[in-house]
TORTORVO-398884 format. One record per atom (N, C-alpha, C, CB): residue in three letters; z negated, y, x negated; atom name. Coordinates in steps of 0.001 Angstrom, whole numbers. Glycine has a CB too. Layout:
BEGIN
> code:zz:yy:xx:site
> ALA:Z:Y:X:CA
...
This chain:
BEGIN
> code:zz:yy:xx:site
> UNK:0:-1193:-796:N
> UNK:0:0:0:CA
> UNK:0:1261:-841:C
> UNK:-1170:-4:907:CB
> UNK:-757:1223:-2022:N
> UNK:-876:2906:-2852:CA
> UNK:541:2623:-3504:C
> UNK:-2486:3285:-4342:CB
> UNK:1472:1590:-3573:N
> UNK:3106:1983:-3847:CA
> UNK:3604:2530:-2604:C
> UNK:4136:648:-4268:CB
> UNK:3708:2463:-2026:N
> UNK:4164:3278:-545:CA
> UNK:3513:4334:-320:C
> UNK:3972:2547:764:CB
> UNK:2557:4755:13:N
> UNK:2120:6228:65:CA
> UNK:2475:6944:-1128:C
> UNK:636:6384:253:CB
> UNK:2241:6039:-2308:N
> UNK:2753:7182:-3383:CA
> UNK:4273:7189:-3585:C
> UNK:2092:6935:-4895:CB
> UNK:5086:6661:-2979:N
> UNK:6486:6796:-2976:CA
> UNK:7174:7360:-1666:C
> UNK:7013:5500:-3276:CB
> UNK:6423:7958:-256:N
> UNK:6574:8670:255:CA
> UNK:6102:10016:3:C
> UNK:6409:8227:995:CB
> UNK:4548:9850:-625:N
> UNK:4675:11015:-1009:CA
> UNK:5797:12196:-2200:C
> UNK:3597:10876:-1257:CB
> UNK:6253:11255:-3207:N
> UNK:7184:11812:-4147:CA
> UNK:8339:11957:-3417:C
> UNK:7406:11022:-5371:CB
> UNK:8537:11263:-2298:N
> UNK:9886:11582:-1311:CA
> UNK:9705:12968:-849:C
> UNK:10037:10547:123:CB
> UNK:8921:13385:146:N
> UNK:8462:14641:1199:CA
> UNK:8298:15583:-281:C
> UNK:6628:14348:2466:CB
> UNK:8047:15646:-1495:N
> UNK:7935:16345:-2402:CA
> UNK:9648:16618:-2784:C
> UNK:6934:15664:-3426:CB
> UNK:10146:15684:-2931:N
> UNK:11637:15983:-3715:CA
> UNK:12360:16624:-2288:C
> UNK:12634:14235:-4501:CB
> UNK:12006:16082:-1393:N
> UNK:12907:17242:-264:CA
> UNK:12545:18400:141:C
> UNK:13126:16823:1010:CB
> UNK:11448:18409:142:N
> UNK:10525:20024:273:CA
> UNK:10933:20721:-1027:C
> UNK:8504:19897:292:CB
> UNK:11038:20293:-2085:N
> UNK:11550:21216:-3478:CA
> UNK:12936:21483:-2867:C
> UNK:11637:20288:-5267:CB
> UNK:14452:20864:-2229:N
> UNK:15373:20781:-2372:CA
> UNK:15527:21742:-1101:C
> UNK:15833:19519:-2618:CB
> UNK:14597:21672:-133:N
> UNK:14704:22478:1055:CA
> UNK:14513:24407:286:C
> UNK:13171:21808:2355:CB
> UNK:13515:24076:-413:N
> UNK:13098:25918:-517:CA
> UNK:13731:26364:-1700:C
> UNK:11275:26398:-724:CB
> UNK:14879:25375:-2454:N
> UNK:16091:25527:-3576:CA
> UNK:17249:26552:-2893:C
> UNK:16885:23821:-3961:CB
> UNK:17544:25272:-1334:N
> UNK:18882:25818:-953:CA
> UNK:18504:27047:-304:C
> UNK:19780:24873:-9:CB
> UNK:17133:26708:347:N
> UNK:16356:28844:1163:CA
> UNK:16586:29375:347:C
> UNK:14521:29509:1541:CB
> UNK:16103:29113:-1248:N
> UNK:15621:30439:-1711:CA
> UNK:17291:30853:-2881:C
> UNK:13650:30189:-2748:CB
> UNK:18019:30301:-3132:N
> UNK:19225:30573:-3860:CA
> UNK:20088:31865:-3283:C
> UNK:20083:29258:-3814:CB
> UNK:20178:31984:-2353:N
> UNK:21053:32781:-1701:CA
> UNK:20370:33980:-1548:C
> UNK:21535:32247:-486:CB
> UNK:18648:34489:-1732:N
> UNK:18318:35256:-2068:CA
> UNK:18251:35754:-3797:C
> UNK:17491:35103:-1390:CB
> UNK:18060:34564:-4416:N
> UNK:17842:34904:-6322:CA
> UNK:19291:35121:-6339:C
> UNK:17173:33369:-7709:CB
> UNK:20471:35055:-5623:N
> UNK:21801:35718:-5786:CA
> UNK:21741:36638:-5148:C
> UNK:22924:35109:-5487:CB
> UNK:21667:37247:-4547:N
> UNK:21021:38573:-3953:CA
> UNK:20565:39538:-4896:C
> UNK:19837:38292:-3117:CB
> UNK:19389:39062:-5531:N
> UNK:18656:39896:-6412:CA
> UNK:19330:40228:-7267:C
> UNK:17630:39479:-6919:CB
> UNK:20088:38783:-8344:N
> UNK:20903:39074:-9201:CA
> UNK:21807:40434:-9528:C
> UNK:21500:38208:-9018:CB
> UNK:22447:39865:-8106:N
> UNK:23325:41154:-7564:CA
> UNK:22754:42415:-7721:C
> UNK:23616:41105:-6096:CB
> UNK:21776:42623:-6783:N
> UNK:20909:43819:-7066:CA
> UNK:20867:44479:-8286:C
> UNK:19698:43533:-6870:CB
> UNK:20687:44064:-8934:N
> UNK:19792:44387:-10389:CA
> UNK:20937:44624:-11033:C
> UNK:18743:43136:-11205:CB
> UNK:22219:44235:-11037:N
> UNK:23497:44447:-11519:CA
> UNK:24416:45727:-11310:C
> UNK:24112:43461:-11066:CB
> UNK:23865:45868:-9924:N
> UNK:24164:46711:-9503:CA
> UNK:23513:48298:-9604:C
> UNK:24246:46191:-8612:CB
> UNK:21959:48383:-9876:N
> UNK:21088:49139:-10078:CA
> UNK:21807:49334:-11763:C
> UNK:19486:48522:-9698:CB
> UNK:21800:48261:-12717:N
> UNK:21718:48443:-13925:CA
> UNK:23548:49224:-13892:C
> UNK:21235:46838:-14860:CB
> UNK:23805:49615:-13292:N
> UNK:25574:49975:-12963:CA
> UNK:25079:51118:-12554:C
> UNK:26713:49044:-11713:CB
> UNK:24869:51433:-11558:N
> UNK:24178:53103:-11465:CA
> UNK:22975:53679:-12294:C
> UNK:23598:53341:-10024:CB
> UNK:22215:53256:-13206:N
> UNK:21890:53798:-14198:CA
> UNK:22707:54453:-15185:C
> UNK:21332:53092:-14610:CB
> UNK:23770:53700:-15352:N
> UNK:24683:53750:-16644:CA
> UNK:25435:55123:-16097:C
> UNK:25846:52179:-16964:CB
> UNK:25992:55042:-14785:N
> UNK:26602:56217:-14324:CA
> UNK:25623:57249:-14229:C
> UNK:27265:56029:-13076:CB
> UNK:24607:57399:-13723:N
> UNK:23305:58806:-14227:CA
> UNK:23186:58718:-15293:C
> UNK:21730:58878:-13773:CB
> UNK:23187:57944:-16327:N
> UNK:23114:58572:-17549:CA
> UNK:24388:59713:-18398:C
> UNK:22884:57369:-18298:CB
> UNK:25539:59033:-17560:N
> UNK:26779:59684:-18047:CA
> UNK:27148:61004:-17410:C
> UNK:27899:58776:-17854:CB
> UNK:26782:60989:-16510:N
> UNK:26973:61969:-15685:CA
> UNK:25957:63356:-16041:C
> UNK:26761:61327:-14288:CB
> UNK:24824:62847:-16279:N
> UNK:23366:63496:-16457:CA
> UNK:24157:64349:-17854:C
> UNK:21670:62133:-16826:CB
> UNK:24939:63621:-18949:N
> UNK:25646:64078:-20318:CA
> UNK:26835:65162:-19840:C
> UNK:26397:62605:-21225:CB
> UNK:27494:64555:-19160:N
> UNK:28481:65612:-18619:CA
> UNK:28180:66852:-18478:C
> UNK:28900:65367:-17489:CB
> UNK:27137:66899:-17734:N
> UNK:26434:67741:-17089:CA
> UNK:25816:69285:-17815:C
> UNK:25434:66855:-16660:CB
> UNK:24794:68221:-18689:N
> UNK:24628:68858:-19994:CA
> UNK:25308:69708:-20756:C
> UNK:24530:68168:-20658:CB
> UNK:26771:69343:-21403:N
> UNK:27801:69347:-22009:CA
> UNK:28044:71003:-21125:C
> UNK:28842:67837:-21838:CB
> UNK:28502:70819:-19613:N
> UNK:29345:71757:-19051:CA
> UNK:28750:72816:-19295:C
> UNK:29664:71643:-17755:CB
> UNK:26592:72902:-18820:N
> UNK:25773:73568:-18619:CA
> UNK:26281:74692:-20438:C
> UNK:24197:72529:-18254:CB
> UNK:26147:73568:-21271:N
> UNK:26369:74334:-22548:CA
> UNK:27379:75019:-22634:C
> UNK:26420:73657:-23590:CB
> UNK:28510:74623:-22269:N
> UNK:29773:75360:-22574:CA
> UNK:29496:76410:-22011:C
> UNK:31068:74846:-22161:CB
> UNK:29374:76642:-20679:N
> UNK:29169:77563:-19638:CA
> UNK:28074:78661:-20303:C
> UNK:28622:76749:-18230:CB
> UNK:27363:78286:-20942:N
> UNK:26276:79510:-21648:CA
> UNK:27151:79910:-22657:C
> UNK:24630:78991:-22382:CB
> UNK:27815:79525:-23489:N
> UNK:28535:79505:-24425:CA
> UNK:29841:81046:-23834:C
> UNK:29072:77702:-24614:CB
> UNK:30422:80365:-23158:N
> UNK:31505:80880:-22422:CA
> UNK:30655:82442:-21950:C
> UNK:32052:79665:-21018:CB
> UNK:29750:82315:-21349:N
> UNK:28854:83863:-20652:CA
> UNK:28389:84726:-22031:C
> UNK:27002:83366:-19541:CB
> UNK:28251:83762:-23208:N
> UNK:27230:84742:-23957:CA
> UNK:28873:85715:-24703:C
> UNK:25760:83612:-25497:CB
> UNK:30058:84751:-25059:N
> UNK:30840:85108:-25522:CA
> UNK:31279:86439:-24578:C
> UNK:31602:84042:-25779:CB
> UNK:31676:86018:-23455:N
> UNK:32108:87405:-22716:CA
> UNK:31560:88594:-22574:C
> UNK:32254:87278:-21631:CB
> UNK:30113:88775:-22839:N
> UNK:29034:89552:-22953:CA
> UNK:29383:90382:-24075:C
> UNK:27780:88816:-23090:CB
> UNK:29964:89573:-24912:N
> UNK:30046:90410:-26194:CA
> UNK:31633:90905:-26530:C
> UNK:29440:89447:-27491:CB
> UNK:32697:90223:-25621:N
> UNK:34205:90785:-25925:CA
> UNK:34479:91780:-25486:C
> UNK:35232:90133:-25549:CB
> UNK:33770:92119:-24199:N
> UNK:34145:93068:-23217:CA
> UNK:34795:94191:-24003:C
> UNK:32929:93544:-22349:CB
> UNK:34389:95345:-24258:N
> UNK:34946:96587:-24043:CA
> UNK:33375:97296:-25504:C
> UNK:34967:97185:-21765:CB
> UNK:34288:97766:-26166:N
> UNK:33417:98630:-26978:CA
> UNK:32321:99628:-26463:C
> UNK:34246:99362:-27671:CB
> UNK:31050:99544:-26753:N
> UNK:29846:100145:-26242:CA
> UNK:30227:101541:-26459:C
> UNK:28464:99693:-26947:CB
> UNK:30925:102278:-27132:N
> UNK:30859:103370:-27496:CA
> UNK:31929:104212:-26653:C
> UNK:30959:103341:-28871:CB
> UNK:32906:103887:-25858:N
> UNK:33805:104379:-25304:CA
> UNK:33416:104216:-23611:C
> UNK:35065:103734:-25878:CB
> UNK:32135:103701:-23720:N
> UNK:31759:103534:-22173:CA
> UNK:30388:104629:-21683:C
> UNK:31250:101718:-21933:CB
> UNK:31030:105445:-20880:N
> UNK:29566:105966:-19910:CA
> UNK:29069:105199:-19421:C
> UNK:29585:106811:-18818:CB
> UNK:27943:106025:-19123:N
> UNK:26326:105345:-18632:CA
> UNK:26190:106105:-17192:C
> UNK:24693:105865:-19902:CB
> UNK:25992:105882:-16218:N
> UNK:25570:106715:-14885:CA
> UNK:24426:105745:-14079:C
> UNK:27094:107022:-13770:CB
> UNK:23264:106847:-14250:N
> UNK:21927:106225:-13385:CA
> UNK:22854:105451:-11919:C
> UNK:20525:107898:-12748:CB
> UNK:23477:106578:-11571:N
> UNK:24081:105653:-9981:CA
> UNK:25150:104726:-9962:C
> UNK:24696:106613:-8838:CB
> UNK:25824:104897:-10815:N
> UNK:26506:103318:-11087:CA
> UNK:26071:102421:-11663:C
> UNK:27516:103203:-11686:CB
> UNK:24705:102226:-12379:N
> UNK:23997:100914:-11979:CA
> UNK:23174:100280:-10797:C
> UNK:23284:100809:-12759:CB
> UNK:22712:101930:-9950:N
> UNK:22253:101359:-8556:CA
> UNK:23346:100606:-7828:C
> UNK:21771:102523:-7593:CB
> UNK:24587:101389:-7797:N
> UNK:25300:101056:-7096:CA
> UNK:26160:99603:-7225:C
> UNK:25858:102058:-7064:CB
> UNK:26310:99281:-8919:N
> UNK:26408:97904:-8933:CA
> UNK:25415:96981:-8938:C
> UNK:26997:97630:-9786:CB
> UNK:24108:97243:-8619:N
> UNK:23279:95938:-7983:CA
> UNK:23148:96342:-7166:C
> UNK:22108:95325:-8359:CB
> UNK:23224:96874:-6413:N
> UNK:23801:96690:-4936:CA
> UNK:24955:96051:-4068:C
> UNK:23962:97631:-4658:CB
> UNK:26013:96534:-4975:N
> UNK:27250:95793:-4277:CA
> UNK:27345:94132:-4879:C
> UNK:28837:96743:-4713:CB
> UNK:26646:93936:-5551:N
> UNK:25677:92924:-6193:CA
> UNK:24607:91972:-5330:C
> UNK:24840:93751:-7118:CB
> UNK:24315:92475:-4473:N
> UNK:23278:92413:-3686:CA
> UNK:22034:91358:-4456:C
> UNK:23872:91911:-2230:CB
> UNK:21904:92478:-5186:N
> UNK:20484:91866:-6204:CA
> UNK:19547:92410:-6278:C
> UNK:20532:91719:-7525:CB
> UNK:17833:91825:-6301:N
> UNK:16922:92784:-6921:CA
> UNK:16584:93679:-8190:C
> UNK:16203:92293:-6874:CB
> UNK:16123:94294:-7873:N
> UNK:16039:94639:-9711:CA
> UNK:15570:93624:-10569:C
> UNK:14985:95846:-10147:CB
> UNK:14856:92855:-10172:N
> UNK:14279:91747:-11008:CA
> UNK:15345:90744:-11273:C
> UNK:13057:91052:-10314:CB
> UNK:16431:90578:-10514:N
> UNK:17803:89709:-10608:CA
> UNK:18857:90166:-11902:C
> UNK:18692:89944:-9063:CB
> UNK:18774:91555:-11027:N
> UNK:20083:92405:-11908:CA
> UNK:18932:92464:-13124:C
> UNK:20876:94376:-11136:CB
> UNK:18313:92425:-13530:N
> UNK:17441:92757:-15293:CA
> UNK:17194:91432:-15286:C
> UNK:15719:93921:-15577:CB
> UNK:17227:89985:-15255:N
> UNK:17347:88974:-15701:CA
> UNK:19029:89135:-16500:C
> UNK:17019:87932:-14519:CB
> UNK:19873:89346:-15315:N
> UNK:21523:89422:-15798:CA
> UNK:21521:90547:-16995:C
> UNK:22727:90009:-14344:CB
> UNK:21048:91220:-16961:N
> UNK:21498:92028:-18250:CA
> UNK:20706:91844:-19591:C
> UNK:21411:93535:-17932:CB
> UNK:19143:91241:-18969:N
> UNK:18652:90601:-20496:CA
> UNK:17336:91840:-20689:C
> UNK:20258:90683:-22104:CB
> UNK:16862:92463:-19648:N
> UNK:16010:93217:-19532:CA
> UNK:14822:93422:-18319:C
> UNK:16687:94056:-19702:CB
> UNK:13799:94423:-18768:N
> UNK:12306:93897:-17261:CA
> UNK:13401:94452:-16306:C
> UNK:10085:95091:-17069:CB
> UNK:12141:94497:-15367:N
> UNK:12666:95289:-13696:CA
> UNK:12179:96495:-13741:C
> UNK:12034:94626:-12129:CB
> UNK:11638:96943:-14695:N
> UNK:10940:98176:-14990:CA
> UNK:12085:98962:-15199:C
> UNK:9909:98170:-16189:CB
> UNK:13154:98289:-16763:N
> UNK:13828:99134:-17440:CA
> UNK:14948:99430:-16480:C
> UNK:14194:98635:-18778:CB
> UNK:15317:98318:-15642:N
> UNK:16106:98548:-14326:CA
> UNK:16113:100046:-13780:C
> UNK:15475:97622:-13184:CB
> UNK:14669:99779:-13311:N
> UNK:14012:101150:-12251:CA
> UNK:14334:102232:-13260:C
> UNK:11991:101157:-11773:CB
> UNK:14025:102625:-14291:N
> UNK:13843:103281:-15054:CA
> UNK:15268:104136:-15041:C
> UNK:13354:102558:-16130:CB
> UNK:16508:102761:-15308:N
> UNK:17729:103345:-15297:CA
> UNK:18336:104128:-14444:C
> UNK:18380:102649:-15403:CB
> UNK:17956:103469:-13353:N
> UNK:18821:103670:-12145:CA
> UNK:17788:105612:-11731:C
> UNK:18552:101799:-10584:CB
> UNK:16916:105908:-11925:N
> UNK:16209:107251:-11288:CA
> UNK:16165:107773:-13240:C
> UNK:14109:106912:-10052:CB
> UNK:17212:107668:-13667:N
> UNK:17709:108674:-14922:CA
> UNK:16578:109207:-15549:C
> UNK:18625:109967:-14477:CB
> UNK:15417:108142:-15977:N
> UNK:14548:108487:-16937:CA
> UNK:14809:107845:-18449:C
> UNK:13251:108119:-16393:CB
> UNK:15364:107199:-18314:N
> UNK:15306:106717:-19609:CA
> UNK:17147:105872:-19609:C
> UNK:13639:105510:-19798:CB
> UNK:17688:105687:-21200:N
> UNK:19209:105683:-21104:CA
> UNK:19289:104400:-21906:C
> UNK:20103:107090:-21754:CB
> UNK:20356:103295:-21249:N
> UNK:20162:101893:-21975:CA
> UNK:20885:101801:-23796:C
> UNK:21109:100634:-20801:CB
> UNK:19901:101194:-24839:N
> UNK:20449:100712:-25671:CA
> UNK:22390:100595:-26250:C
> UNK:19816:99746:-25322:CB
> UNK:22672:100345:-26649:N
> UNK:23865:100222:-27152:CA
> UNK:24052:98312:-26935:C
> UNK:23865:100978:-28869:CB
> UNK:23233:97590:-27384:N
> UNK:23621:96020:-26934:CA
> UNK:23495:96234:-25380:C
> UNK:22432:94628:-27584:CB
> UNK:22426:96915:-24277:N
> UNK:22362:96740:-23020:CA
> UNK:23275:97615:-22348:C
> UNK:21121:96860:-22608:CB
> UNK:24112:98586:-23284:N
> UNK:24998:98991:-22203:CA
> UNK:26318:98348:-21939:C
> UNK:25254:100265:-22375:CB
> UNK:26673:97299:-23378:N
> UNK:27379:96084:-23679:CA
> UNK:27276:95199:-22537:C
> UNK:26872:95421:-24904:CB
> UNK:25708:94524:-21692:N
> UNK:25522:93643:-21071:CA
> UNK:26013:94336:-19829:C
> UNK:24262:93080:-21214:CB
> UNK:25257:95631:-19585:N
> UNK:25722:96404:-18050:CA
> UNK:27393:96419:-18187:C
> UNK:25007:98367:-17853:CB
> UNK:28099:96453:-19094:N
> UNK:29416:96620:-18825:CA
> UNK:30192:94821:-18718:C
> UNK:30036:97727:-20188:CB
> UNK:29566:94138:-18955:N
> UNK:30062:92939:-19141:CA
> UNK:29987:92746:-17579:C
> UNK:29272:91920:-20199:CB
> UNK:28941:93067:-16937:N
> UNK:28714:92720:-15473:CA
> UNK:29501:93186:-13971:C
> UNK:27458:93143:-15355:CB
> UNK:29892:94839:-14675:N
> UNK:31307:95236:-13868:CA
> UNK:31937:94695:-13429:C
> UNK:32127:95689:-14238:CB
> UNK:32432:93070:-13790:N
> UNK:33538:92753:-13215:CA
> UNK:33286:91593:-12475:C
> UNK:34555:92639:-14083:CB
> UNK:32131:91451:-12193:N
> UNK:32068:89829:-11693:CA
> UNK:31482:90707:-10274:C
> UNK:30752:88314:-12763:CB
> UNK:31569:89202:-9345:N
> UNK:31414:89576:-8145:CA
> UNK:29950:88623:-7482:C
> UNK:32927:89339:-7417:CB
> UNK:29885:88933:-6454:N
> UNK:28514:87785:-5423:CA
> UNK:28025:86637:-6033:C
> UNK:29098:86972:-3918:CB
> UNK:29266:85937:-6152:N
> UNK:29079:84177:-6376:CA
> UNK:28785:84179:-7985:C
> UNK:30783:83041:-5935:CB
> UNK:30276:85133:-8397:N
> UNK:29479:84334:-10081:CA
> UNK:28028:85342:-10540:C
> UNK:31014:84547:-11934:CB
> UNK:27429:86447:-10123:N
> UNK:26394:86515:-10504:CA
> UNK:24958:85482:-9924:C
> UNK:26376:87781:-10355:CB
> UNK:25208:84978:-9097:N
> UNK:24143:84003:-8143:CA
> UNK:24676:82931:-8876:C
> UNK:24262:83870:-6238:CB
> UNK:25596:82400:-9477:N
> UNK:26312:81247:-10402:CA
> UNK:25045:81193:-11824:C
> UNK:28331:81898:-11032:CB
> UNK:25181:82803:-12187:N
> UNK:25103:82961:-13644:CA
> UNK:23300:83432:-13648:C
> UNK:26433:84326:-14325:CB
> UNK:22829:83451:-11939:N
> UNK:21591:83860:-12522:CA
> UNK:20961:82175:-12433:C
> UNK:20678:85283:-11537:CB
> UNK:21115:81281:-11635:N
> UNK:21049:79565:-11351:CA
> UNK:21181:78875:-12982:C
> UNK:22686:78923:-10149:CB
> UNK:22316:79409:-13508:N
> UNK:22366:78795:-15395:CA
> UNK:21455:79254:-15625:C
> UNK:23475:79207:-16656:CB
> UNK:20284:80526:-15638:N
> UNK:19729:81525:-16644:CA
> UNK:18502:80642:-16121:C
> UNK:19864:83458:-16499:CB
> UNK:18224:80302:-15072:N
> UNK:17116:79250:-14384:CA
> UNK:16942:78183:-15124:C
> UNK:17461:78681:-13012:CB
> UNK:17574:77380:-15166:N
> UNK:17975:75946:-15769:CA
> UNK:17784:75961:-17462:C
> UNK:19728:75586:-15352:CB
């Protein structure tokens, strides 16, 4: 008799292993998958995350250069109201428009009610800014963030 119980029991054992083989396979391929797939979108955030990087640089690169090609500091007036008036049509704070030019919100105020007259590099930056419009200053103050 203990050959028979112990040879049913190793039976109900080898089919109970073979039962939760064929359950459980079609999930550990599942996972597989998963994880293949996760390890596949890592690889793309990492590349992308570089791209990214890369553009962010050029793009500072590209702003700091134009800052400085513009138009000779010395052949350009200065008018308290044409800097109000271009952060305004700007629609910026002073604290916006003096991030963009590389100065407080003070020296802003300062400019714009004709107490005090900008530098020779900051009248370089105020003239670099003349020509851009809404988007690329809200563009260029988002880089200055970052």
């Amino acid at each position: 008799m203990p050959n028979f119980a112990a040879a049913i029991k190793q039976e109900i054992l080898r089919l109970a292993r073979k039962e939760v083989k064929s359950e459980t396979s079609a999930t550990k391929q599942a996972v597989a998958q998963y994880r293949r797939d996760i390890a596949n979108l890592k690889r793309q955030l990492r590349d992308q995350e570089k791209k990214i990087s890369f553009l962010q640089a050029q793009e500072k690169k590209r702003l700091a250069d134009t800052s400085q090609v513009e138009e000779p500091a010395e052949s350009v007036r200065f008018s308290a109201r044409s800097v109000r008036a271009q952060r305004e049509r700007l629609g910026l704070s002073a604290a916006d428009y003096a991030r963009l030019v590389g100065v407080s919100s003070l020296t802003i105020y300062n400019w714009e009610h004709g107490k005090t007259r900008p530098r020779a590099e900051q009248l370089a930056s105020l003239v670099a800014l003349r020509g851009i419009g809404k988007r690329e200053a809200q563009r260029r103050l988002e880089l200055l963030e970052s």
